[in-house]
C-alpha positions in Angstrom: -59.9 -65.4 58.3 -58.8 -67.2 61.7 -59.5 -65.1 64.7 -57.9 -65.4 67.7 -60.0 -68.0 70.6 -59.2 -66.6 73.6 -57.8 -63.1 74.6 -54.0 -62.6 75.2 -53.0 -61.0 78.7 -51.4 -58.1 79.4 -49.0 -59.6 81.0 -48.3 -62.5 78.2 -48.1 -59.4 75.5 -45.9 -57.8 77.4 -43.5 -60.5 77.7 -43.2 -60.7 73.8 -42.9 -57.1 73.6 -39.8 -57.3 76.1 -36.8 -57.1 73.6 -37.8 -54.8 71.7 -35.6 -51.9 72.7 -34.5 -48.5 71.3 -31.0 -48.7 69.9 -28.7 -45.7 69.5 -27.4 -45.2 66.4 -24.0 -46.1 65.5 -21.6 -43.1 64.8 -18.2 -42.4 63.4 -15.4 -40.1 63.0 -14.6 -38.7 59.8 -10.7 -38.8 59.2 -10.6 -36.1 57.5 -12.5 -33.5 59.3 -12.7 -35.2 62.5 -16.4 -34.8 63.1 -19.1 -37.4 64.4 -22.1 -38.3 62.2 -24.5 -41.8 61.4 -22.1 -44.2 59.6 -23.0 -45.2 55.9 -24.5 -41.8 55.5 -23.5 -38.4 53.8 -22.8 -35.4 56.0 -22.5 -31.8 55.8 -19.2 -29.7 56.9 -18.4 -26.6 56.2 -20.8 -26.3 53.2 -19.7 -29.4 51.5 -21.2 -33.0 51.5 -18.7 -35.6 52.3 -19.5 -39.5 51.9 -16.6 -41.7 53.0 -14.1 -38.9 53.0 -14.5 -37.3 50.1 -16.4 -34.6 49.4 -19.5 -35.2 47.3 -21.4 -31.7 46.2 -20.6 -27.9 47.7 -23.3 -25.9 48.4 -23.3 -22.9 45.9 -24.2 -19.2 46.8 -26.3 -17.4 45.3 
């Protein structure tokens, strides 16, 4: 297995590790309900699952 020669600095790690940066995730408006939530991903309103604006399960109660 190689193993590193010589130690890395701080300061040279630190450079590297520079862009890596926190996005925010990228949201979107429903057009049929007109609420936020993570794109490409179900969400819940009103009891119901919606995925792309249509609704995909409702929550049953018991």
């Amino acid at each position: 297995m190689p193993n590193p020669k010589h130690r890395i600095s701080k300061q040279r790690r630190d450079k590297r590790r520079t862009h890596y940066k926190a996005e925010a995730p990228t949201t979107g408006v429903d057009q049929t309900t007109g609420e936020a939530h993570l794109l490409h991903r179900a969400h819940w309103s009103e009891d119901k699952l919606i995925y792309r604006g249509k609704v995909v399960l409702e929550k049953t109660k018991k």
